[in-house]
Every structure is written in C-alpha cells, then in structure tokens.
N, C-alpha and C positions, 0 to 999 in steps of 0.2 A: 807898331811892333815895339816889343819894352827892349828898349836898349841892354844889349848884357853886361856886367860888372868886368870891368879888365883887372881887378885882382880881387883876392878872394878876403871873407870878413875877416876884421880881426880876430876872433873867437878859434876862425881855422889855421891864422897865420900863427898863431902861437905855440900850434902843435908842431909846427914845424922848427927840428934842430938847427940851436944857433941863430933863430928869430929872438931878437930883445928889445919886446913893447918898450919898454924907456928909451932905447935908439931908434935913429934913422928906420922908416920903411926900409925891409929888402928889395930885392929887382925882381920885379914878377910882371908876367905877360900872358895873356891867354896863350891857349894851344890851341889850333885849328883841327878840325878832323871830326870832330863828334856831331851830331844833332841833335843830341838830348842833356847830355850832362856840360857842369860846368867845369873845366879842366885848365890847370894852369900849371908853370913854371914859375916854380919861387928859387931865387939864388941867395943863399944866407951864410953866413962868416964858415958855417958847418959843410957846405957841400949844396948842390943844385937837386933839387927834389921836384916830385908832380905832384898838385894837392888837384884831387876828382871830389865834386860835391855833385847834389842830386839837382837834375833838371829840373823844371816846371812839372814836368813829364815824365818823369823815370820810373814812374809806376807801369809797367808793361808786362800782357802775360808771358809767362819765362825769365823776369828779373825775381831774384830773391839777393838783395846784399849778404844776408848773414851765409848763403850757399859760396855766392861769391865769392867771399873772404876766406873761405875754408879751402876751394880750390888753388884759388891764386897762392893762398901761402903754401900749398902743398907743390903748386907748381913753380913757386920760389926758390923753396928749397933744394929741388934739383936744377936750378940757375934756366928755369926756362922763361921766368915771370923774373919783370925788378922784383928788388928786394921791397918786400913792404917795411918801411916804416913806423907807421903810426894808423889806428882804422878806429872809426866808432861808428858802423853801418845805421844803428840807431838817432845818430843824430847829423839829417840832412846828406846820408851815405859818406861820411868823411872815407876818403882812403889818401894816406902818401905814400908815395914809393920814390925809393932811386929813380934820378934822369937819366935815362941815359942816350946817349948822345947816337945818332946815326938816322939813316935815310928810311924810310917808308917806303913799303913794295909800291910798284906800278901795274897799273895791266900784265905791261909785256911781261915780268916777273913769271907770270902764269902760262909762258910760253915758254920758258926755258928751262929745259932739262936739267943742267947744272942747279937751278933754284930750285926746282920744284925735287930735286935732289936732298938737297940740305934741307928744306922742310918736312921731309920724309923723316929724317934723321930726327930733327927735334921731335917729331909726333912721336918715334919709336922711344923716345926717353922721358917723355911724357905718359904718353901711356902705361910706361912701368912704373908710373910712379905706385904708392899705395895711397885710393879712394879716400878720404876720410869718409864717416856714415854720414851722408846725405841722403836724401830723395833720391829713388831713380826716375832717369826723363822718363816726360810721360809727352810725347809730341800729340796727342787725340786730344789729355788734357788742353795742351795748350792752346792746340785749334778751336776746341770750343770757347776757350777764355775772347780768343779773334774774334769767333763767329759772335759770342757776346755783343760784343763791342761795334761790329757792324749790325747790327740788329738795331742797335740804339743811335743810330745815327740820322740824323735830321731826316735821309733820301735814303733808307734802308733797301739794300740791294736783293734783288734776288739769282742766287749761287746756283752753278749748276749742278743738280745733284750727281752726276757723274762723276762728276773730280772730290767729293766730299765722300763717297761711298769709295773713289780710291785711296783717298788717303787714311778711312778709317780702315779699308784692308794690309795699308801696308803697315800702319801702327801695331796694327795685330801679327802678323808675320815678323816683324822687328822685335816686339815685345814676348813673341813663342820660339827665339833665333838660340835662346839658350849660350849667348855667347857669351862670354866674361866680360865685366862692365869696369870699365878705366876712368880716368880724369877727361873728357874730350874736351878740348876748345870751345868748339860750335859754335864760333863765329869768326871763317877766318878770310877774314876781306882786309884787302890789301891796307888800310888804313891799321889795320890792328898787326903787321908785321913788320916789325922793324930791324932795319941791319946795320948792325955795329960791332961791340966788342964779337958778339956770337948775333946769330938771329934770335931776336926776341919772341916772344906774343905777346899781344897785348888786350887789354880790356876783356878780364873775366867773367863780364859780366850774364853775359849768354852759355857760361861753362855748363857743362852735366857731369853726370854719372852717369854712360853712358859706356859704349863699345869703340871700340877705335876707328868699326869701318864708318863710321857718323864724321867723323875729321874727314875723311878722302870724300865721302859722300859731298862733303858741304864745299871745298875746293870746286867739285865738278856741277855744282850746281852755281856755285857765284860765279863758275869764270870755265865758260862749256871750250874754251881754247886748251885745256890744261886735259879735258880726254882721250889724243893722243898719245898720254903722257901718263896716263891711268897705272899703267902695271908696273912703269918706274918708280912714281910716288908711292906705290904703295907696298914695293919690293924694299922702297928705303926706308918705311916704316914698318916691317918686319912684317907684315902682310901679302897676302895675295890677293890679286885683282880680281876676283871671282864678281861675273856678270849678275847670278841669282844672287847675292849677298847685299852687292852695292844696288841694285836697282830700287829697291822697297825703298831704301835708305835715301839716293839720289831722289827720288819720287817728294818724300817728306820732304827735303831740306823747298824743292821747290815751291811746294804746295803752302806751307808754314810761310815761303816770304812774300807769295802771292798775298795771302793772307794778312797778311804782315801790312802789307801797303794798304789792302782793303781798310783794315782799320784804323788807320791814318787816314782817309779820307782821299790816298792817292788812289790814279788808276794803274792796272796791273790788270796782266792776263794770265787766263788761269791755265797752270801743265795741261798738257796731254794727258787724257784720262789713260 
C-alpha cells in the first residue's frame, strides 16, 4: 500500500492565505475520516484552513467537483457549509475552506431526539436555500454507472434482478413525484456532521439537486435507529413524514449503497425487494 502524503504539495500549500513559500513550512496534518480524498489541516500566520485534494479514486459515479462547488458555496452562504476559500476543481479537485473546530457525530447522535432535532433545523434552511442550475439527480443514472463498474470487475457478479427492477421503479416514482427540487446533502453519515460554532455539514461532495425528502430518506437508511424519530426529523425540517413519499426514496438511498460497496469490490447485501 503507497504510503499517503501527511501534507499537502506545495502548489496547494500556496493557495492557502498567509502561506509564505520563502518562510518556514506552516503546521499541517492529515484529517482522518475520509477513504478516498486527500484532506488536511493547514495552520498559517492567516487563520487555520482544510485543503481537500483528489484521491487516487475520486472518480465515482455521483462525483462531479464543478457540481460540488456550486452547492457547497450555495450552501456556504447561508452558514450551513465552511466558508470556502479558495477551489480549482480542475486541478486535482483543490477545495479550502474554513476549519472549524468541533466534534463529529457518533452513532448514538442518530438516536437522539434533541440531535436529530437540530439536524432537521439545518436541512429546513438548507433546503431553502436557492438551487443554482445544475443537473437534476438521476439515482437510475447512477446505478447504472455501479452496475457498469461491477460488470467489469475481475469476478463479475451476478445481481438479483428483483432488487434492480425495484430500484428502477422507485427512480421513476421519485423522478414523476413532481416535487420541488432544493440543494440536498445526500450524504449525511456521521463523519460529514460536525458540532461546533452551529452544526456543520460537511463534504459536498455527494450533494444534488434534488427534493428535500432524499435528506430524511438518507438519515433513515445510514442509521435505521433514527426511524423512531422519523416524523421529528422531519417536522423539524419543515416536512411531513409521509410513508408513500419516503419509502421510494428510503428504498434508493439503500439500493445506491448496496451498490456502492458492490463496486468497490466489497460485500454488501442487497434491500428488501
């Protein structure tokens, strides 16, 4: 295994404010948490910052950086994303943004009322934010990009077609839902929620154009302990819990990370048709 870089090239240390190539290296250290990108903590005369560059691997179906960058600063702007500082998705996906300082959900996070409280809250002001013109999601699109990809793998698997004709029915139900399409996260795993000044989110990189109920869907599929808790999260994100709304939706998020692992090479079991 190639050893990973514990700070980032000089090329990207430069963009970062208050870095002076003629001085002293600044204080920089990986961040743990990711498995594909490479992410660190640079401390410069200017303020403490995170430079993200691309993995080995960052090419995945549902990554677009130039999409990325478009949400994230939309959802910067209304303080729900750091601040970006500096981005050239074109070269090696640079992004900086403000550090900021504070703890990463846990599990239990997705058990409690109070939290899943205050996550509600950000999604309802994220959601209002206004789209910029992006792509709308296409989750069929993307399962085919999976299915691509395991297809061409050394021990090509063979899928059950059950779960593959439901996911293309709920694509199509989600996509004839006629619902108003917002900024969604869609990907909100405890790693990418961070609490500090306010709760964060983090790492856009899985963001859409999308509908809101796709956020509550994706809680209830990473973390099936937070279903109790379904019609709080989603009262607090200005939503109703409605069972025919979320199911199609819960359905995708699971199928896409079944999927997900398939093409990775891990093993994974496929939903309930």
């Amino acid at each position: 295994m190639t050893e990973r870089a514990q700070t980032p090239p000089p090329w990207a240390l430069a963009r970062v404010p208050g870095v002076d190539p003629r001085a002293a290296p600044p204080a920089t250290r990986r961040l743990t948490g990711g498995s594909v990108n490479e992410v660190y903590c640079v401390r410069s005369g200017a303020g403490t910052f995170v430079v993200r560059l691309n993995g080995a691997a960052w090419r995945r179906p549902g990554v677009d950086r130039h999409r990325e960058l478009a949400l994230h600063r939309a959802a910067a702007s209304a303080g729900v994303a750091p601040a970006i500082v500096a981005a050239d998705p074109d070269r090696d996906g640079l992004l900086i943004t403000a550090y900021e300082p504070g703890r990463l959900w846990t599990e239990a996070d997705y058990s409690s009322r109070s939290e899943l409280h205050r996550l509600g809250e950000r999604l309802q002001v994220l959601h209002a934010v206004e789209a910029p013109p992006v792509a709308a999601f296409d989750p069929w699109a993307i399962a085919q990009s999976y299915l691509e990809a395991i297809r061409h793998r050394d021990a090509p698997l063979e899928l059950p077609e059950a779960q593959l004709h439901r996911l293309e029915g709920a694509c199509a139900e989600v996509r004839g839902a006629g619902i108003s399409r917002c900024i969604a996260h869609g990907d909100l795993a405890q790693n990418n929620l961070l609490d500090g000044a306010r709760l964060w989110l983090l790492d856009w990189e899985y963001a859409q154009r999308s509908d809101p109920f796709m956020d509550i869907a994706c809680v209830l599929a990473y973390y099936p302990q937070s279903a109790r808790l379904t019609a709080e999260l989603a009262a607090a994100a200005g939503l109703r819990a409605e069972r025919t709304i979320l199911a199609p939706r819960l359905y995708i998020y699971r199928a896409l990370s079944w999927l997900w692992h398939l093409a990775r090479g891990e093993r994974a079991s496929p939903p309930a048709a």
